[in-house]
N, C-alpha and C positions, 0 to 999 in steps of 0.2 A: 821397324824399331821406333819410326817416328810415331805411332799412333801408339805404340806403349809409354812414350815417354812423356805425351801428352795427356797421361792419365794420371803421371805419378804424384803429382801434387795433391789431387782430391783423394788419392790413396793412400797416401803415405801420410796426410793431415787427421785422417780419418782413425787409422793405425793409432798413430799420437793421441790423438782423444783419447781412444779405448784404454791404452797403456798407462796413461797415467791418470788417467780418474782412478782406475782399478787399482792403482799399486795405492796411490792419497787414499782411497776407501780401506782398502787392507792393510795399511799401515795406522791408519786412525785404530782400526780394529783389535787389530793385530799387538801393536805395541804394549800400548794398556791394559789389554787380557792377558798376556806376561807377565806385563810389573805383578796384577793381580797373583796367576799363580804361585808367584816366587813367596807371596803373602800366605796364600790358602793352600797351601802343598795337597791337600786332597782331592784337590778337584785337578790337579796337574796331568795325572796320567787320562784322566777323562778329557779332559777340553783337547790336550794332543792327539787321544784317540780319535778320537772324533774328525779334528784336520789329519789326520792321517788318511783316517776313511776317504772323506772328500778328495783328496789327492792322488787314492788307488784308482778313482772315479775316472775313467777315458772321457780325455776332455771336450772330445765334440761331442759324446752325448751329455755332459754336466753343460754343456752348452744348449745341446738340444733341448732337455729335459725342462728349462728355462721355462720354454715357450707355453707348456701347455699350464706349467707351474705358476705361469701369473697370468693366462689367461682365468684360470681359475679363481686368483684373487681380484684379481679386475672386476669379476662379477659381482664379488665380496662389497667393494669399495666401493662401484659404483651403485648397487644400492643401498647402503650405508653412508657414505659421503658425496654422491653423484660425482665422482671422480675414474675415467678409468684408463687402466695401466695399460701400453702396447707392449704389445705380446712376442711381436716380431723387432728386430732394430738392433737400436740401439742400447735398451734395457735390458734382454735379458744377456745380451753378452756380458756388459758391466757388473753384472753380476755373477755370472760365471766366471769370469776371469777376476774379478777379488777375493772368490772363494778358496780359486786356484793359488792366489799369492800370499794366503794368509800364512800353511806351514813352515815355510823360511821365514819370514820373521817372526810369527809367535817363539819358534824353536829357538832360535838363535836368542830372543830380547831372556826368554827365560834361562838359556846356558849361559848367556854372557853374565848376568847378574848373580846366579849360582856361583862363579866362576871368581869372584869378585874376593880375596886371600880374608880366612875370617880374621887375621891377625889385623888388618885393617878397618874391617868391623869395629874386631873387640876396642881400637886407636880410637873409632868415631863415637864409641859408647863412653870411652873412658872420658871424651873432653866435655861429654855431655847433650853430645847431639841426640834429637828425639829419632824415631822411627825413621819416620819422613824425613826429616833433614838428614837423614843417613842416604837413605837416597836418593835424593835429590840432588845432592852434593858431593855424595861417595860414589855410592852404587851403580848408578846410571854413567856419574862422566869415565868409569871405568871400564864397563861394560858397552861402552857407545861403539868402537870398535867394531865390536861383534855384532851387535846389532845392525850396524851398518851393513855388513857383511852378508846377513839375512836380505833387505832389501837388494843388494845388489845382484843375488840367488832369481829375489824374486821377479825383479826387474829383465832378466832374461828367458825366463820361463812364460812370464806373461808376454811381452814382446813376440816370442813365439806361437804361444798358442793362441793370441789373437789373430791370426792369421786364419783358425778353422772358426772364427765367426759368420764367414760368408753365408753359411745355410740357413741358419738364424736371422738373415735380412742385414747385417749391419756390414756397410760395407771396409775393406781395412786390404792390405795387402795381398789378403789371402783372393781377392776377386782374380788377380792374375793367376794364381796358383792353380784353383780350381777353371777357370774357362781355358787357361793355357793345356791343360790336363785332359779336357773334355774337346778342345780343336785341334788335338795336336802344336801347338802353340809354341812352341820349347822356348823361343823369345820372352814370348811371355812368361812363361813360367819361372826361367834365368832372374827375370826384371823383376817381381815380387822376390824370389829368395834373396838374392843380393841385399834387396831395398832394407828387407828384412834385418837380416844378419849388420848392413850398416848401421841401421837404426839400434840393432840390440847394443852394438858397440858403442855407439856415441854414447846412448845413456846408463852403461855397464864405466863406459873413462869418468863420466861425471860424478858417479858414486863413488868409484874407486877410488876419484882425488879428493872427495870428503873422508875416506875411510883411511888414507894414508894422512890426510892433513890433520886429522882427531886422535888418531895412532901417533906420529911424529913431531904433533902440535907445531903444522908448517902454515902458520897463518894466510902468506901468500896465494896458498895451495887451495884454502878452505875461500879464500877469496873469489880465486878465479872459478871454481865451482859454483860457489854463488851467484856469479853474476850468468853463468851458461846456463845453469838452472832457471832462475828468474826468466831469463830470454826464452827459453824452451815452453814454461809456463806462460808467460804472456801469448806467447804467440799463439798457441792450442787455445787459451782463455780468449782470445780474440778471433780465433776460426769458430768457435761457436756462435758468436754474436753477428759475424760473417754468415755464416751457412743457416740464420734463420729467415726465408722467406716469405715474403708478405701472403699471408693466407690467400690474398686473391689470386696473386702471380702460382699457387700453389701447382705443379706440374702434377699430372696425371700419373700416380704410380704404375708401370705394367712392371707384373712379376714372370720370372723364368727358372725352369727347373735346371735340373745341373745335367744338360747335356747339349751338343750341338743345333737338336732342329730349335728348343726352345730359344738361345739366342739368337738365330734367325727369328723365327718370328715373333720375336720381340721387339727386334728392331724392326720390324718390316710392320708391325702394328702402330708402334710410335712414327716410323714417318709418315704412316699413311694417314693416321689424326692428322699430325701438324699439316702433311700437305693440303688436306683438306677442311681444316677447322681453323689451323691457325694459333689451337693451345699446344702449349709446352709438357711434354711430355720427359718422362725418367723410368729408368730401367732399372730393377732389382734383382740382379740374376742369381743363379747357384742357388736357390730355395730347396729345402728338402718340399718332397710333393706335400704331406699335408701341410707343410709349414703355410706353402702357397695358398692352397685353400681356407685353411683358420686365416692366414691376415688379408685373404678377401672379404670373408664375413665379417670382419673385426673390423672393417674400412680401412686395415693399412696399407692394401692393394686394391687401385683399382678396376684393372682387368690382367687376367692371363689366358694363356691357352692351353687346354685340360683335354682330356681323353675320356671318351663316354664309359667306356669300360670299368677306368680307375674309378670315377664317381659312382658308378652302378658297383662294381664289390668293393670299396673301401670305404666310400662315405657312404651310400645306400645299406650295405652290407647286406646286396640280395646273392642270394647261391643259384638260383633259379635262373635262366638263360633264353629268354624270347627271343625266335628262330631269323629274327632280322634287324638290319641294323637301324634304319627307322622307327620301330616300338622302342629302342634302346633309348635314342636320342630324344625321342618322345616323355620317356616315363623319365629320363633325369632334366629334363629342362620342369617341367613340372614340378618335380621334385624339389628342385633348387628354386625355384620359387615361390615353393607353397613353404618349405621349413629354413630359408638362408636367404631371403630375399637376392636370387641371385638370376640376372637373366640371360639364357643364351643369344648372343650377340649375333654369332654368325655360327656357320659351320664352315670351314675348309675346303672340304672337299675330297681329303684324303684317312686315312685309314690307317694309325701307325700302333699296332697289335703288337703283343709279346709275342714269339712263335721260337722255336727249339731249332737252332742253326747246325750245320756242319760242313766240313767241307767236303765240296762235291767230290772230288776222288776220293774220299773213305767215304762217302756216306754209300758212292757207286760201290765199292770193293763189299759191304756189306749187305748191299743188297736195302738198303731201307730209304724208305721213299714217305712212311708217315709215322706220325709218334707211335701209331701200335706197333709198325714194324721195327722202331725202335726198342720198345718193350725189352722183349727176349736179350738183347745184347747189352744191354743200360748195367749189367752188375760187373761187366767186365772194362767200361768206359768212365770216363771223368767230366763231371760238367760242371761249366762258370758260370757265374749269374752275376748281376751289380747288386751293390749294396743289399736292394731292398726286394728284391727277386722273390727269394726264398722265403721270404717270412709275410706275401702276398697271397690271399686268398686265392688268386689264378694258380700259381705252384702249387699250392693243396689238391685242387681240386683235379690237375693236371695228370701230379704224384699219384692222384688215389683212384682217378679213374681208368688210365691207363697201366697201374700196377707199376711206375719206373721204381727204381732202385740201382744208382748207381755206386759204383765202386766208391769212389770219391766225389767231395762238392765242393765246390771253393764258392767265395764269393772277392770277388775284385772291382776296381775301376773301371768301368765299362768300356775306356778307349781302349784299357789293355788287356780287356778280356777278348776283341777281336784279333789283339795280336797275339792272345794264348791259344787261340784256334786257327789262326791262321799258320804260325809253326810250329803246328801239332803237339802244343805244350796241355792243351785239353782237348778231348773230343769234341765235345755239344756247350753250346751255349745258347744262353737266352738273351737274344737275339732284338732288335726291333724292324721291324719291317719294313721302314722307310731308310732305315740307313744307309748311307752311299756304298759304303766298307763292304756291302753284301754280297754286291758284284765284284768292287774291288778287289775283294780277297777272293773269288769264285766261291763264294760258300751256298750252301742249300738252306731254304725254310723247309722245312717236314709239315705235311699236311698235318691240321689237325682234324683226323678224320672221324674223330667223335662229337667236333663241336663245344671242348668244352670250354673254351678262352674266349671272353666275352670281345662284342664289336669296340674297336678305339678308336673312332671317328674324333681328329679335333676339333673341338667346337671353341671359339673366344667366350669367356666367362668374363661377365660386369656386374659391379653392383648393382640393383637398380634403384639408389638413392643418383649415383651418377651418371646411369643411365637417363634421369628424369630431369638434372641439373642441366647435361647434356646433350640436348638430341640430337645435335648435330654430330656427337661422335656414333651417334647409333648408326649414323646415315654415313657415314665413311665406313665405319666396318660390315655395313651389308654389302659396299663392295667386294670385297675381300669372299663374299660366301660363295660356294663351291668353286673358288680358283686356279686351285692348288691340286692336282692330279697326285699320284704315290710316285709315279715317275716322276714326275717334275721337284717333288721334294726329295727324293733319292737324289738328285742332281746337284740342288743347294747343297744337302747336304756333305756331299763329298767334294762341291766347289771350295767349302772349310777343310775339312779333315784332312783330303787328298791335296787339295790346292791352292791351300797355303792363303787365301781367302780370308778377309775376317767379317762376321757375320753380319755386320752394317754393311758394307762394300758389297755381298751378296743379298742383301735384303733392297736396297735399292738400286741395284742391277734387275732384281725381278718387280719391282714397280714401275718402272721406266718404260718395262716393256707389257705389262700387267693386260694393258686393253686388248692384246694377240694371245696373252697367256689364259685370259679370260673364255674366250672366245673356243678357244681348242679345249678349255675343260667342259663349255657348256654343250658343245658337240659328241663330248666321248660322254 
């Protein structure tokens, strides 16, 4: 508990930021384009349609979608004004979650003023006031209520769903959420919701005691609001100017994908810079995988650890499959160098594939030992995948070479996709091959006896602009190449999962001992 609570400051400051730039953005937005339609009543149902659309939108992909949406404009700008936008962070959440905030208050500034008795009007015409002085004077101090009332809407929803920024690179509460979710963590995971739901409340009372002191005209009320507010502002307005770092002190970004082995060796790649360089390094965990990749290219990451595989069918997009795992690692370090200036730092040592799980006693009761002899029985079985399984060119090719066809698919969290096969809540999942859980639960990989899922040898991915700044980190991470056997990271990994572990404490439990762990992979 102690090392979550030692995080919650930079997480819960981080949260803050997000939350209320986004609401101050959406309510600048927001407000204004109200008054506006209550003016132009034809464009009313349009401009609502519209925020409405946005709002049917599921919010981590209007989060996700961000990413590639201003990468795209970055290119725009930076050759047009030599300006360019990051893609991963802090921007595009701020801007998915202002989108998100905008329907409660547009909705609400526009009913409250609708709302506003026209016998009161007709009083504001009768003594002579203009347009504008109607509302500015009538309309609005009558309708502020309501208005309020939108923001305070908003202020909860964004609160919350700043939380699934993590994949998108910006860190905010949601980090404990998803790494508690991915180690088994439930500490964790407690510690982000609470922080959460706190945070939604303090600044749900601070609105409310504007919204009853504008309603009740309790000046008091509206006082002490102001001054919580004011404090809440400053302080976020001063953790930015706080949290920017002298470009040179700039710490080494390593990024990590959203599961167990990546924050291991993330941590285990950052200590092993600092212990041997001496720079400061930082960690950006939870990345969806191409997120990682595009804010490698883009320099907002400067190294991670990637899988030969994912880069040969997602970034290469070859279908084609050379019979070993050396032409694989060969044609994508080339690759990534001739078209991403990107260089492979080291390799591993280990091998962590997709491959089709089950558990050994049904998989014994059926008789099936490889995905073909899967085949035939796949229409009466159920299989899980994570997130991004299915809609992977390795599934494709998997699906169509083997003929599967299951009864049902799901796709789930992948911490809980091994507990949906471990009590027999699904047959088959897909599976990773280094994970501890494989033994833990006794599940089986099924041969792929056709060959068709390509080698996933991890190799560390570095730009080579900081490759060339640095060569002393080159010279640290060639330690690290072929160190790490499949068994030995089967091990870490279920030192997290199973053993309650957190994945620093495990990452430097295996540096400590590194020169014996070294030593025994160069032998096998």
């Amino acid at each position: 508990m102690s090392e979550q609570l030692a995080l919650l400051p930079g997480y819960l400051t981080a949260h803050l930021q997000l939350t209320l730039v986004a609401l101050g953005l959406g309510a600048a937005l927001s407000i204004p384009a109200g008054v506006a339609l209550t003016r132009w009543k034809r464009l009313e149902p349009v401009v609502l349609g519209v925020a409405s659309v946005i709002q049917t939108i599921p919010s981590l992909a209007l989060l996700a979608v961000m990413v590639p949406t201003i990468a795209a404009a970055s290119a725009i700008t930076a050759r047009a004004f030599g300006i360019e936008l990051r893609s991963i962070g802090y921007l595009p959440a701020v801007i998915g979650l202002t989108l998100y905030s905008v329907l409660p208050m547009l909705r609400n500034t526009v009913t409250g003023i609708a709302g506003v008795d026209p016998a009161v009007r007709e009083a504001a015409r009768a003594v002579g006031m203009t347009d504008g002085q109607q509302l500015v004077r009538v309309e609005i101090p009558l309708a502020l209520p309501v208005i309020i009332a939108g923001i305070r809407t908003a202020t909860v929803w964004v609160v919350g769903i700043a939380t699934l920024s993590t994949p998108v690179g910006a860190p905010s509460l949601g980090n404990y959420i998803f790494t508690g979710l991915q180690t088994r963590n439930f500490t964790a995971v407690l510690t982000g919701c609470v922080a959460a739901a706190v945070l939604a409340l303090v600044l749900d009372g601070i609105v409310l005691a504007y919204e009853t002191g504008v309603r009740d005209r309790k000046r008091p009320r509206l006082v002490v609001a102001s001054v919580l507010l004011a404090a809440v502002v400053a302080y976020t307005g001063a953790s930015f100017g706080f949290g920017r770092a002298d470009p040179a002190d700039r710490p080494l970004v390593i990024g990590a994908k959203t599961f167990t082995e990546q924050y291991i060796l993330s941590e285990l790649i950052g200590l092993q810079i600092t212990r041997e360089t001496g720079l400061p390094t930082r960690t950006l965990q939870s990345l969806g995988s191409t997120v990682a990749f595009d804010a490698l290219v883009s320099g907002e990451l400067d190294l991670y650890v990637d899988y030969s595989g994912t880069i040969w069918a997602t970034i290469m997009g070859r279908t084609s499959l050379p019979r070993d795992r050396e032409t694989v690692v060969e044609q994508v370090g080339s690759y990534l160098a001739t078209h991403h200036g990107v260089t492979v730092a080291a390799r591993l040592g280990f091998e962590n594939t997709y491959a089709l799980g089950m558990r050994q006693d049904r998989a014994r009761a059926l008789g099936i030992r490889t995905i073909t002899d899967l085949a035939p029985h796949a229409p009466g079985l159920e299989i899980a995948g994570d997130y991004e399984f299915f809609g992977r060119p390795e599934w494709k090719a998997v699906r169509d070479t083997y003929g599967l066809r299951f009864r049902l698919r799901r796709e789930m969290d992948s911490s809980l996709m091994y507990q949906a096969v471990k009590q027999a809540e699904v047959d088959v999942i897909s599976a990773f091959s280094t994970d501890g859980r494989i033994a833990a639960f006794d599940l089986q990989l099924l041969e792929d006896d056709r060959k068709v899922i390509p080698p996933y040898d991890a190799i560390v991915l570095i730009r080579a602009a900081t490759a060339r700044e640095h060569p002393e980190v080159l010279r640290a991470l060639s330690a690290l190449d072929r160190s790490i056997d499949e068994r030995q990271m089967q091990r870490l990994n279920l030192s997290v999962d199973r053993g309650g572990k957190i994945p620093r404490e495990v990452a430097r439990e295996f540096l400590e001992r590194m020169p014996e762990t070294a030593r025994r992979a160069g032998e096998t």
